[in-house]
C-alpha positions as CSV (number, residue, x, y, z in Angstrom):
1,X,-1.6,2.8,13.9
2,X,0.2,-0.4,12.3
3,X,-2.5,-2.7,13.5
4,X,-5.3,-0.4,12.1
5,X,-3.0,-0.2,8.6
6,X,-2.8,-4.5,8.7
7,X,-6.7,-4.7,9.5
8,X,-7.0,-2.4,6.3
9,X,-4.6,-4.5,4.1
10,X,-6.6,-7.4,5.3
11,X,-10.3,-6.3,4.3
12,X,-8.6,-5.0,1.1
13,X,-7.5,-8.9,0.7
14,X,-11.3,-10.1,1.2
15,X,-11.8,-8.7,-2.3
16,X,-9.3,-11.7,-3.5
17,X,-11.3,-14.7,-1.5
18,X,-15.0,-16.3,-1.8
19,X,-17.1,-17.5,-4.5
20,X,-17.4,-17.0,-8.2
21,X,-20.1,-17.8,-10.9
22,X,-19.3,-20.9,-14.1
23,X,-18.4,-17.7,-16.4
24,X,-15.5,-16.4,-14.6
25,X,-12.0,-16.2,-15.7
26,X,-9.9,-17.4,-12.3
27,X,-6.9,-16.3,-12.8
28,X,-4.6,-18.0,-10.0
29,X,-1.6,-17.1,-7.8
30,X,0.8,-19.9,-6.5
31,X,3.9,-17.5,-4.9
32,X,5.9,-17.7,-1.3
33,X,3.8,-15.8,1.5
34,X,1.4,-14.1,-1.3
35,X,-0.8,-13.7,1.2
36,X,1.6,-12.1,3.8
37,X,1.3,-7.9,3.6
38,X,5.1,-7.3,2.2
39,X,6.1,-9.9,1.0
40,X,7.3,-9.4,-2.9
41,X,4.9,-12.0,-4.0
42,X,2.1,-9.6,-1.7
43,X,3.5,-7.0,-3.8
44,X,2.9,-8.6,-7.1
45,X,-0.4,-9.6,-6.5
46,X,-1.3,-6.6,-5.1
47,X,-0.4,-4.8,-8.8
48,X,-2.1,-7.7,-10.6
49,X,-5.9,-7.2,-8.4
50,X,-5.4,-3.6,-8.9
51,X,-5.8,-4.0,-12.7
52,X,-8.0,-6.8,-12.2
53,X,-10.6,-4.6,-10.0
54,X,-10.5,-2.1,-13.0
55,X,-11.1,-5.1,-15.9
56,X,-14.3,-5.9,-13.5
57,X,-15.4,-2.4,-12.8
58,X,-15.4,-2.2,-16.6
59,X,-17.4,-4.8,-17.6
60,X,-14.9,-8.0,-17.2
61,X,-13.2,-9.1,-20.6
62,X,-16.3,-10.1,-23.2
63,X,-18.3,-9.7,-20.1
64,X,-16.7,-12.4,-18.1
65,X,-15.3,-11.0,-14.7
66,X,-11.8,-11.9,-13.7
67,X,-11.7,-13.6,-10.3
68,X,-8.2,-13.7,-8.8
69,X,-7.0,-16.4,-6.4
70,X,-3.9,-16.1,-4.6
71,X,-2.3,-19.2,-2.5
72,X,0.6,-19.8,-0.9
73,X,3.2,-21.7,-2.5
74,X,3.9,-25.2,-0.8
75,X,6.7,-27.8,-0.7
76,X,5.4,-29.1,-4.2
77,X,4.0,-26.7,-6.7
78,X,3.3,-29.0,-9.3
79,X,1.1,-30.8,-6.9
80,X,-0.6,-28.0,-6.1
81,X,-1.1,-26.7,-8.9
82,X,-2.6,-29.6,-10.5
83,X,-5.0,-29.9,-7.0
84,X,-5.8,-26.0,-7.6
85,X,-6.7,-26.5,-11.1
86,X,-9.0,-29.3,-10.5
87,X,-11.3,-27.1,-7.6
88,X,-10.4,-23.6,-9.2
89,X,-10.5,-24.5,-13.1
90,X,-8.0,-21.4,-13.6
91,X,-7.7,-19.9,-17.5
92,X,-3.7,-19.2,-16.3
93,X,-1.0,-18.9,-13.6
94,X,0.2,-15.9,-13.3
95,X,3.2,-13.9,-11.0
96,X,5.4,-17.1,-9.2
97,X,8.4,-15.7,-7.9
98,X,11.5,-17.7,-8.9
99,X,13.4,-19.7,-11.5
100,X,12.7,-23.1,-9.3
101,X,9.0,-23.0,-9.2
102,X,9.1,-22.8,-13.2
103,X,11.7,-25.1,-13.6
104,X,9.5,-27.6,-11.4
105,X,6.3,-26.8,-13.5
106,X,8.2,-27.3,-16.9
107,X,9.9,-30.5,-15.6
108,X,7.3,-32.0,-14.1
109,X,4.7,-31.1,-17.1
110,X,2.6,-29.3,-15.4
111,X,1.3,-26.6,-17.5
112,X,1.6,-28.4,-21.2
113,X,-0.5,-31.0,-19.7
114,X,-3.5,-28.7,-18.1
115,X,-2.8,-26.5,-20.9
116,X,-2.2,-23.6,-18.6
117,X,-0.7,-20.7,-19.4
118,X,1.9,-19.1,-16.6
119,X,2.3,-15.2,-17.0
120,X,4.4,-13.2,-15.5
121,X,6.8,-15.1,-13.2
122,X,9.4,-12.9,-11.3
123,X,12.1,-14.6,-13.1
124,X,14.7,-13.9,-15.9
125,X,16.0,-17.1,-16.0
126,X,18.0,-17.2,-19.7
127,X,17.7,-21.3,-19.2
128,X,14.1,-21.3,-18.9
129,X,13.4,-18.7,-21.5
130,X,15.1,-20.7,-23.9
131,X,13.5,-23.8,-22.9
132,X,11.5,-25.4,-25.8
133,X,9.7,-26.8,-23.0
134,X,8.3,-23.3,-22.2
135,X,5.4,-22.7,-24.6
136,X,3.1,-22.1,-21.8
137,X,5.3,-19.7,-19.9
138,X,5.0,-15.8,-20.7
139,X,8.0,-14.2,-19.0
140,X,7.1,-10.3,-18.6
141,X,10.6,-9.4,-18.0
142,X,14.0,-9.3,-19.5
143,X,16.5,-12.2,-19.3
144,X,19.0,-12.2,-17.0
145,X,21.5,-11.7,-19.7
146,X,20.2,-8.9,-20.8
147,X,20.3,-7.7,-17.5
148,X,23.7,-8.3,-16.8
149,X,24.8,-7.0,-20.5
150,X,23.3,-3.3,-19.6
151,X,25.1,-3.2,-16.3
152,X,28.8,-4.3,-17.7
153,X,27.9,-1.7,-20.7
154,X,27.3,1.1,-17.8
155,X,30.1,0.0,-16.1
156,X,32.3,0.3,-19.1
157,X,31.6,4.0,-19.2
158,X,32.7,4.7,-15.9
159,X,35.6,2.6,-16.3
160,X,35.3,0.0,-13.9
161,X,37.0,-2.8,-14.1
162,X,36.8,-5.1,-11.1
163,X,33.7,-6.5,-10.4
164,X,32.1,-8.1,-7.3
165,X,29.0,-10.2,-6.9
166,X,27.2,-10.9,-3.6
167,X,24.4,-14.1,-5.1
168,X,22.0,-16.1,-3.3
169,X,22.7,-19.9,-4.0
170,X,19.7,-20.8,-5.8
171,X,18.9,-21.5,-9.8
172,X,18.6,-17.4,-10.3
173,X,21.1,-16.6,-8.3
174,X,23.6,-19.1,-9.8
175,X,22.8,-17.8,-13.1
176,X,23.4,-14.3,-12.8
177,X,26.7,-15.2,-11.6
178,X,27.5,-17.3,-14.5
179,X,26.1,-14.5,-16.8
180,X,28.0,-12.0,-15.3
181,X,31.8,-14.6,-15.9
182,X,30.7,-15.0,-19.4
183,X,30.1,-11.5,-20.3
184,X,33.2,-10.0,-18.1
185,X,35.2,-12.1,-20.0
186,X,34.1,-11.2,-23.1
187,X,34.2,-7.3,-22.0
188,X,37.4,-7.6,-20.3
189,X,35.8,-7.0,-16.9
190,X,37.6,-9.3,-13.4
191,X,35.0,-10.6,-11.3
192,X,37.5,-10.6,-8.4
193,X,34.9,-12.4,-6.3
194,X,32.4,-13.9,-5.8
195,X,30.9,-14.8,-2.3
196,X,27.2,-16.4,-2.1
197,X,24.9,-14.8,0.5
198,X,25.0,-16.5,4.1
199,X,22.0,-17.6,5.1
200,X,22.4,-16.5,8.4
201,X,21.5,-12.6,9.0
202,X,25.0,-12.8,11.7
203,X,27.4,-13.8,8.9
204,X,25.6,-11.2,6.4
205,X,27.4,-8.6,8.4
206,X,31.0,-10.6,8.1
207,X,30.8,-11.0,4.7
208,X,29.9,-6.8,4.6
209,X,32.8,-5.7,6.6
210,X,35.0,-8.0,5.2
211,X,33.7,-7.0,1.1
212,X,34.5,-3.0,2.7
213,X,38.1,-3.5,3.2
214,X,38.8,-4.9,-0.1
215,X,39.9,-3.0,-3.5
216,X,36.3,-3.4,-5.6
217,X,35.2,-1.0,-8.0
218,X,31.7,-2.7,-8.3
219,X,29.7,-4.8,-6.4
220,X,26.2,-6.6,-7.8
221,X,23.6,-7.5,-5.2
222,X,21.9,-10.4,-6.7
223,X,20.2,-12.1,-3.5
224,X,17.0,-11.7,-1.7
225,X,15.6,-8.1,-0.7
226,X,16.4,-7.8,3.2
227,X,19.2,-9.7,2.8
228,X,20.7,-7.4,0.5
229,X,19.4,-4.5,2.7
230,X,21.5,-6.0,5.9
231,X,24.1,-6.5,3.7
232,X,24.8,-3.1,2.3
233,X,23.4,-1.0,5.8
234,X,26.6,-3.1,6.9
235,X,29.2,-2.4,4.1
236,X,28.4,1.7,3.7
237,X,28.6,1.7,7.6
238,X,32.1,0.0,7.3
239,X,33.0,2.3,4.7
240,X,32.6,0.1,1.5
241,X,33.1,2.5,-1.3
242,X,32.2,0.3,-4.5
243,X,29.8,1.5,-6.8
244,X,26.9,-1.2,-5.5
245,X,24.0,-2.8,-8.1
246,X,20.9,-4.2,-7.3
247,X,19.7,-6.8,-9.8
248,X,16.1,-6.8,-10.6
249,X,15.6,-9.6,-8.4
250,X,15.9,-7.3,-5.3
251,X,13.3,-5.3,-4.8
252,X,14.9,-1.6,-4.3
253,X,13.0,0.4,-2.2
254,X,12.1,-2.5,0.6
255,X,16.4,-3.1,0.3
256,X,16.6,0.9,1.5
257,X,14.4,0.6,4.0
258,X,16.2,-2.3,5.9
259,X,19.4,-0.7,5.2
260,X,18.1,2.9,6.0
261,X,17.6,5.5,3.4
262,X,20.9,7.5,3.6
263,X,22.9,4.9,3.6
264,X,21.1,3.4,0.5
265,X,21.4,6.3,-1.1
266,X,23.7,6.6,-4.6
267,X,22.6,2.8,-4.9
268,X,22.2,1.8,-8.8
269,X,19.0,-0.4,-9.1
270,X,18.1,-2.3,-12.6
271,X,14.2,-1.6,-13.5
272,X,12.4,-4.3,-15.5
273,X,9.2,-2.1,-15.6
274,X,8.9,1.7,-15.2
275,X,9.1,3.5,-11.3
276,X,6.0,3.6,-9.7
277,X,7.4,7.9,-9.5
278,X,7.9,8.3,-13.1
279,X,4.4,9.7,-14.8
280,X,6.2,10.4,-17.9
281,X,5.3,7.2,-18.9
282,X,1.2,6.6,-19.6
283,X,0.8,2.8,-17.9
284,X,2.7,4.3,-14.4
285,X,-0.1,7.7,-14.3
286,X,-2.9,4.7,-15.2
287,X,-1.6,2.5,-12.2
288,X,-1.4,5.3,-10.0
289,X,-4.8,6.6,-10.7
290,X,-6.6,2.7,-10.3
291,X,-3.9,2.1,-7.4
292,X,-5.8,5.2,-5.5
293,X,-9.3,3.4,-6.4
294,X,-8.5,-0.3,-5.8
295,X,-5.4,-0.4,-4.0
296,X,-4.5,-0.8,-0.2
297,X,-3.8,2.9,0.0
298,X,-1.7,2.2,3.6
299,X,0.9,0.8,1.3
300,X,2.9,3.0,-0.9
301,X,3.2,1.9,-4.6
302,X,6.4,-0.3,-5.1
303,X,8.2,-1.7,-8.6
304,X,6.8,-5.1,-7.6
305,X,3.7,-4.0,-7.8
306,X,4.2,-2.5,-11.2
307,X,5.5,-5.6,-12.7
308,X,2.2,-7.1,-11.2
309,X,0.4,-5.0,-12.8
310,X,1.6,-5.2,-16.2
311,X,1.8,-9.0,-16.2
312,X,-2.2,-8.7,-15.3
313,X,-2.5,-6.1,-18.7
314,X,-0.6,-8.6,-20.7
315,X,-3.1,-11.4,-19.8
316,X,-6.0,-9.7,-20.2
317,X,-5.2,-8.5,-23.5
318,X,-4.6,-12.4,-24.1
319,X,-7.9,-13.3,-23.2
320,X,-9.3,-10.4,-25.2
321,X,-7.2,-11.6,-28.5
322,X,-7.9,-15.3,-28.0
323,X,-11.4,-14.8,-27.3
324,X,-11.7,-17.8,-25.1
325,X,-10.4,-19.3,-22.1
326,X,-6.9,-21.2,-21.4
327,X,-6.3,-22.6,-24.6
328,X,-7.0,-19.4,-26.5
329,X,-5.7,-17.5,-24.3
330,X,-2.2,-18.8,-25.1
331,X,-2.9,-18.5,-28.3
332,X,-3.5,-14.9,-28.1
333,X,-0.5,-14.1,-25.9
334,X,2.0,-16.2,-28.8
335,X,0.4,-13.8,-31.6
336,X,0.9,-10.9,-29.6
337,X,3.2,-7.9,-31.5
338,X,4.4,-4.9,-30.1
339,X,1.3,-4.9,-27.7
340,X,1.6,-1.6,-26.0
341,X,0.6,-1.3,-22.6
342,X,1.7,2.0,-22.2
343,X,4.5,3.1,-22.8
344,X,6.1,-0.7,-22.4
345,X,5.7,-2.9,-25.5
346,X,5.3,-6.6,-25.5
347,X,5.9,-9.1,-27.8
348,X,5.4,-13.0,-28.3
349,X,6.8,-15.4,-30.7
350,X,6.9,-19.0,-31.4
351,X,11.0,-18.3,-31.2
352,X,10.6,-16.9,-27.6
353,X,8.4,-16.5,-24.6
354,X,10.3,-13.4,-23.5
355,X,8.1,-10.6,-24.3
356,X,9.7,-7.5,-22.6
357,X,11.7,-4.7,-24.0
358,X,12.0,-2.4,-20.7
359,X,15.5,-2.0,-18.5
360,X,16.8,0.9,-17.4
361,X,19.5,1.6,-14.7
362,X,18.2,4.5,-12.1
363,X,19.6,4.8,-8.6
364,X,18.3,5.3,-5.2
365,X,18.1,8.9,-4.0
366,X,18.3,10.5,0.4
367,X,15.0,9.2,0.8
368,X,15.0,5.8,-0.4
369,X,12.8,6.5,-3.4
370,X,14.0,5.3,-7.1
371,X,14.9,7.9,-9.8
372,X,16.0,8.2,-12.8
């Protein structure tokens, strides 16, 4: 049965490949294993060519069809990027996953120089949102900060005071754990400590057992996805008691699966776009109903995808405001106000590229799922 569900998540993919006509829009995908069923970058691009398929099935934007290219990131984006743009001629970027692929685009001049917009990164990097360097990245999702204010808020209800942070030792990473000093200090939080995720899977489960038998009220998870997973199967198997948070950069649902469902379970998760389960909001019931006629319906409907998803509405509705291709396009996403895209608004200004308004705090129920 799993090899018949890869075959079908592999024709589904054919959709993304092959040729297109001069009057396309390519819209292009540079992200870690985008092509590998899964993956978060998968994930993300699977939520983009959903909407995408709709756009198309539609008409296209000003009767240009969209066609999406994904490729797999390699040991130099810029490079690649600049190679890509020469053979695929793409109106924007959209969906890398990451501060450092940004921060190697905006250092190297990538995207000023092509004049190529980047949507959407899976990023909430303060430092690269308030980059005046950044004109040509759209960020989809709330900063960092923000994130980390809205979980010390929470926290201050329930009265914790002694915070933990497990963090992966890269630039997003780093920063949510020098967002999370700055604001304890300021609320009168303790980050007692503050361990950075082992890179091997074996010392994962050290760092658990040994987190368990300490006195922490709170732990933030701000690491990779099956990382995290090992690590807290581990620590509510050792009897960790600490109220555990998964920063947006984990992505919840694959984090219960590795660590099993009921042990998962009670963990808080931070949302930068609506749950894929809540159709009380209009943009998830729309995804859900083009996800059953585009997606790869093997695959159950993830956050990742979501955020995909709505980076591809926020695009579009670029191209449809600039009337044109990358050049207007960014000039429609920088005029955009309170764009709703459902339920979610987005905004643009020349002050800042950070367009998103959504976060919410919901927790991980028996079954692995995400509710409110």
């Amino acid at each position: 049965m799993r090899c018949f569900n890869v075959l079908l998540t592999a024709l589904w993919m054919i959709g993304a490949t092959g040729v297109w006509a001069a009057d396309d829009y390519v819209v292009l995908q540079v992200a870690p294993a985008v092509s590998q069923a899964g993956s978060v970058a998968w994930q993300t691009q699977v939520g983009a060519k959903v909407y995408f398929d709709e756009v198309n099935n539609r008409g296209g934007v000003s009767g240009h069809p969209i066609k999406f290219v994904f490729v797999d990131q390699g040991p130099d984006i810029s490079a690649q990027v600049r190679e890509l743009a020469k053979t695929k001629q793409p109106v924007a970027l959209i969906g890398s996953i990451g501060s450092a692929p940004v921060a190697k685009l905006l250092a190297d001049r990538v995207l000023d120089t092509l004049q190529l917009p980047l949507v959407g990164p899976r990023t909430g990097a303060t430092s690269l949102i308030s980059d005046k360097s950044s004109n040509w990245v759209f960020f989809t999702r709330p900063s960092y900060a923000v994130e980390v204010g809205k979980v010390l808020r929470q926290f201050g209800t329930i009265g914790v005071k002694k915070v933990a942070i497990l963090y992966s030792e890269d630039a997003s990473g780093r920063e949510i754990l020098a967002q999370l000093k700055a604001a304890a200090a300021q609320g009168g939080l303790t980050v007692d400590a503050a361990i950075p995720q082992p890179r091997d899977a074996a010392k994962i489960s050290a760092v658990a057992t040994s987190l368990a038998g300490e006195d922490h009220q709170a732990l933030l998870l701000a690491g990779d996805t099956a990382a995290a997973g090992a690590f807290l199967k581990r620590y509510r198997e050792q009897n960790g008691a600490a109220q555990v948070v998964a920063m947006s950069s984990i992505e919840a649902v694959q984090m219960a699966q590795v660590a099993g469902p009921l042990l998962a379970r009670g963990t808080a998760v931070v949302q930068v776009a609506p749950s894929p389960r809540n159709d009380a909001v209009a943009v998830v019931r729309e995804f859900k109903n083009n996800y059953r006629k585009y997606g790869p319906y093997t695959e159950e409907p993830t956050q990742a995808m979501m955020e995909g998803y709505l980076a591809a509405k926020v695009l579009v509705e670029g191209l449809k405001r600039g009337n044109g291709g990358h050049s207007a396009l960014a000039k429609g996403l920088a005029g955009m106000s309170n764009y709703d895209a459902g339920g979610v608004a987005f905004s643009f200004t020349q002050g800042s590229r950070s367009g998103a308004h959504f976060l919410e705090l919901s927790v991980l129920d028996r079954e692995g799922r995400v509710v409110r």
